[in-house]
C-alpha positions as CSV (number, residue, x, y, z in Angstrom):
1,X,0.0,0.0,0.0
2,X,1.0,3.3,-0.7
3,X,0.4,6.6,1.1
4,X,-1.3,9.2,-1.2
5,X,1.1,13.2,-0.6
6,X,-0.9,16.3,-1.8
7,X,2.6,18.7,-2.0
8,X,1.3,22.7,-1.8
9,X,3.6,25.2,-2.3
10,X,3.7,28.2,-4.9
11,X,7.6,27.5,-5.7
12,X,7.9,24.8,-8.3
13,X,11.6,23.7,-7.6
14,X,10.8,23.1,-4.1
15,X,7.3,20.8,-5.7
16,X,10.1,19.0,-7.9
17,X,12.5,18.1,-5.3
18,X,10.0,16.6,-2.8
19,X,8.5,15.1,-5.5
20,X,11.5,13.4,-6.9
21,X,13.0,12.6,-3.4
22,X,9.5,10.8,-2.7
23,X,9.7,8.8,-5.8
24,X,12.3,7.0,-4.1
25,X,10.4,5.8,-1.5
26,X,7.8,3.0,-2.1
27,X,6.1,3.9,0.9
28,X,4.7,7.4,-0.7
29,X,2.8,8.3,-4.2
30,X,2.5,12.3,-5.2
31,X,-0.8,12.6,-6.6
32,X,-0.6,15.9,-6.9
33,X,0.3,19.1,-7.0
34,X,-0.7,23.2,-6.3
35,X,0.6,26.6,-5.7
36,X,-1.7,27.6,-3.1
37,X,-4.6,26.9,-0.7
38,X,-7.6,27.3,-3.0
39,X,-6.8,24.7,-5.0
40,X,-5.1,22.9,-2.5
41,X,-8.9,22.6,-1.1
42,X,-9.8,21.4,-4.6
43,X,-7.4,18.4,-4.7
44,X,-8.2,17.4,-1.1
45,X,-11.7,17.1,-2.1
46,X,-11.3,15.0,-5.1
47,X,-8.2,13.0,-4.8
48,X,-8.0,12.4,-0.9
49,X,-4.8,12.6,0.1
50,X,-3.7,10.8,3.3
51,X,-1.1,13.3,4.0
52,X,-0.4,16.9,2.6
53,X,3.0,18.9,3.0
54,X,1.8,22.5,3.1
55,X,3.7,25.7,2.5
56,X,3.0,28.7,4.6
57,X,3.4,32.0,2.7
58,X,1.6,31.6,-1.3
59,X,-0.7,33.8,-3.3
60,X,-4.6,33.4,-3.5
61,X,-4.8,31.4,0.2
62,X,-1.8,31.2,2.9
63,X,-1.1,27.6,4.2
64,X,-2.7,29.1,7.8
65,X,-6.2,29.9,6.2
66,X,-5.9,26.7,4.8
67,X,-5.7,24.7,8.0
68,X,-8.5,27.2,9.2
69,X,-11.2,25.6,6.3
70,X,-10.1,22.5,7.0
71,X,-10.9,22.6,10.5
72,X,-13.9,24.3,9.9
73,X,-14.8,21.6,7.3
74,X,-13.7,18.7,9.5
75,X,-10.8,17.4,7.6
76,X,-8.7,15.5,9.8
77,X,-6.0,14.8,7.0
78,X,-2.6,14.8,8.8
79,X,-0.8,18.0,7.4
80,X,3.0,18.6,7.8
81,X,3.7,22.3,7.2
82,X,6.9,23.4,4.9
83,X,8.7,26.6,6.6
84,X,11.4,28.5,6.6
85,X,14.4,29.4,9.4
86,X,12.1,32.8,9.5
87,X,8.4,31.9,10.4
88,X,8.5,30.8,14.0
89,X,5.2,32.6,14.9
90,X,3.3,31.2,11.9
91,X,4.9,28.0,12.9
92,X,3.4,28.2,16.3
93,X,-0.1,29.8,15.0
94,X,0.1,26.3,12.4
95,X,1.1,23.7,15.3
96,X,-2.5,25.6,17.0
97,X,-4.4,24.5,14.0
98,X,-3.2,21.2,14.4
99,X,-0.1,20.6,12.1
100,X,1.4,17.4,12.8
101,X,4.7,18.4,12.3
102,X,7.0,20.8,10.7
103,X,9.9,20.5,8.1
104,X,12.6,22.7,6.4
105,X,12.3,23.3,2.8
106,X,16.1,22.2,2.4
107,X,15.4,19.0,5.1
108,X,17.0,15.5,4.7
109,X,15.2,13.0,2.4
110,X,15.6,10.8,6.2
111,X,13.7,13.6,8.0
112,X,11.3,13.8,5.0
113,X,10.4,10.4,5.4
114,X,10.6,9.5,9.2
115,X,8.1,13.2,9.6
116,X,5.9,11.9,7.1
117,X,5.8,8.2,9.0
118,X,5.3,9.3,11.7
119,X,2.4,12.1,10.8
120,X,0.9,8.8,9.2
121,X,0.7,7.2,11.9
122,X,-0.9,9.9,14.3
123,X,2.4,11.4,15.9
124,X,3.9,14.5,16.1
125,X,7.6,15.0,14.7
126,X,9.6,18.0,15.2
127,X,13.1,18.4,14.2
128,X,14.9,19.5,17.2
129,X,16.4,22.6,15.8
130,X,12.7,24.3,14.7
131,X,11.8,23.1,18.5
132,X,14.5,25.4,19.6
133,X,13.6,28.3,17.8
134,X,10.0,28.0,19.0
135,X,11.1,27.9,22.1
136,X,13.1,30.8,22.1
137,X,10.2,32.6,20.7
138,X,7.7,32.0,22.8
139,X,10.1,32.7,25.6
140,X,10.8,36.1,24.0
141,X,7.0,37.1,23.9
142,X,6.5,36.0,27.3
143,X,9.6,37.6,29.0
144,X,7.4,40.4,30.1
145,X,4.3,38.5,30.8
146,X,3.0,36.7,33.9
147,X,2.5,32.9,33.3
148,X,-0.9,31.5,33.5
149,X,-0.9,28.9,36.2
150,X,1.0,25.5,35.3
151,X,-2.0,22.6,35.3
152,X,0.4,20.2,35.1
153,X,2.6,18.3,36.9
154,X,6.4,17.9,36.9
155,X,6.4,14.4,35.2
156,X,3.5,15.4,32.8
157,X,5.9,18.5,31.8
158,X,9.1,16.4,31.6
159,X,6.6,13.7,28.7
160,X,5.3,16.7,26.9
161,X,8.5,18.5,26.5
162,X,9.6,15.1,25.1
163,X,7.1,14.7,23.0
164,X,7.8,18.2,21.6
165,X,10.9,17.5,21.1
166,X,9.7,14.7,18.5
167,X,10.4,11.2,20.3
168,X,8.1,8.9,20.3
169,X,6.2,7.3,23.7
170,X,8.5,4.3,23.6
171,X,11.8,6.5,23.7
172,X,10.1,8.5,26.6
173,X,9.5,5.2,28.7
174,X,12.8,4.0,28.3
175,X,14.3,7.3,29.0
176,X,12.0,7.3,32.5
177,X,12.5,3.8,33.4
178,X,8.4,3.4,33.0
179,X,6.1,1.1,31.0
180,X,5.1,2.5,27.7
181,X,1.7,2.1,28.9
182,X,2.2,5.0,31.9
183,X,3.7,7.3,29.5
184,X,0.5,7.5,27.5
185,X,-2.0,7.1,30.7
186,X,0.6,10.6,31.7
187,X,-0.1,11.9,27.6
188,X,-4.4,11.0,28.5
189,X,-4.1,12.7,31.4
190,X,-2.4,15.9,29.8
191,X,-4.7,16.0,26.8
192,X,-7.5,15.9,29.8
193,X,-5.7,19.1,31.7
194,X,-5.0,20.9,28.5
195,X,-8.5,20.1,26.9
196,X,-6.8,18.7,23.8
197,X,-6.8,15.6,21.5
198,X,-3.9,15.3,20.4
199,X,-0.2,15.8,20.8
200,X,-0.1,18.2,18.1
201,X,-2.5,20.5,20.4
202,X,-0.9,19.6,23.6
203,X,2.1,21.3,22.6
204,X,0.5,24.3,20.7
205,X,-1.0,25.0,24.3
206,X,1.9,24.4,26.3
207,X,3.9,26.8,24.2
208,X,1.4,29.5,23.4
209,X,0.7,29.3,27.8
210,X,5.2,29.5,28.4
211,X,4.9,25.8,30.3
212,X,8.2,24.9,28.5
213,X,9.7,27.5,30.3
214,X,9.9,25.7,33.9
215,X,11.6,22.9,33.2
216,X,14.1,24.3,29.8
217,X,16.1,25.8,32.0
């Protein structure tokens, strides 16, 4: 079986590239292609993908109102969104719409494919650098705010900063000497506290709320 990838981005080289790269994957299958949102909507519609890598900043509709009407439609199709080293709040405003993921336009063909994998398969995947840098951002806009009160506690911070970090709840057991089982009763439990579904959302909230903050130090 192969996975179907809708790839939306106005820049045709950078459609090329992931498309060739993918092609040497027998996992994935392109089936198809646009330059921005609208017709982005179009293809989703008719040739449902199961995953779509989603550029940010493109004429007609922006990857971000994209993810809006697909929320508002109830389209659940995983979406990893394409950025730059310069779009950390649009990053953070996508990971709150419910990106699973995030990828640099110049990434590895082995981050491609392990972010898409795992986006398949319901997890989120960050590479570690663009989980710095959202960090650092969201530390800069709250430097001169007061925290809302942390609803979590230490071991549920510790799980979710790993899981923003991109490893997977087996990694995170082993790395806590607990049963794979614990770590996702803890991820239940934080999804309950945060009023979210999904990891995706968990961290969206504990970065746009600064909960990073007291235990990145």
């Amino acid at each position: 079986m192969k996975y179907k990838i809708l790839i939306v981005d106005d820049h045709l080289v950078v459609r090329e590239g992931l498309k060739l790269i993918l092609e040497t994957n027998d996992l994935f299958q392109v089936i198809g292609e646009a330059d921005n949102g609208k017709d982005a909507l179009e293809l989703i519609d008719n040739a449902k993908p199961d995953i779509i890598l989603l550029d940010l900043n493109m004429p007609v509709m922006s990857g971000l109102d994209t993810l809006k009407i697909m929320n508002k439609q109830g389209i659940t199709i995983p979406v990893i969104i394409l950025t730059t080293y310069n779009e950390d709040e649009l990053m953070v405003t996508g990971m709150e719409l419910g990106a699973k993921g995030f990828l640099l336009k110049d990434t590895s063909r082995e981050n491609l494919f392990r972010t898409l994998e795992s986006a398949i398969r319901g997890e989120t995947l960050l590479q570690p650098e663009l989980m710095e840098k959202l960090l650092k951002f969201k530390e800069k806009k709250f430097n001169n705010h007061t925290h809302q009160i942390n609803p979590l506690t230490e071991k549920e911070l510790f799980i979710l900063q790993a899981v923003a970090k991109g490893y997977k709840s087996k990694e995170i057991a082993f790395d806590m000497g607990i049963a794979e089982r614990t770590v996702k009763a803890h991820l239940t439990n934080i999804y309950n506290k945060l009023g979210v579904n999904s990891r995706a959302e968990a961290v969206a909230i504990a970065l746009d709320h600064g909960l990073f903050l007291l235990v990145d130090k």
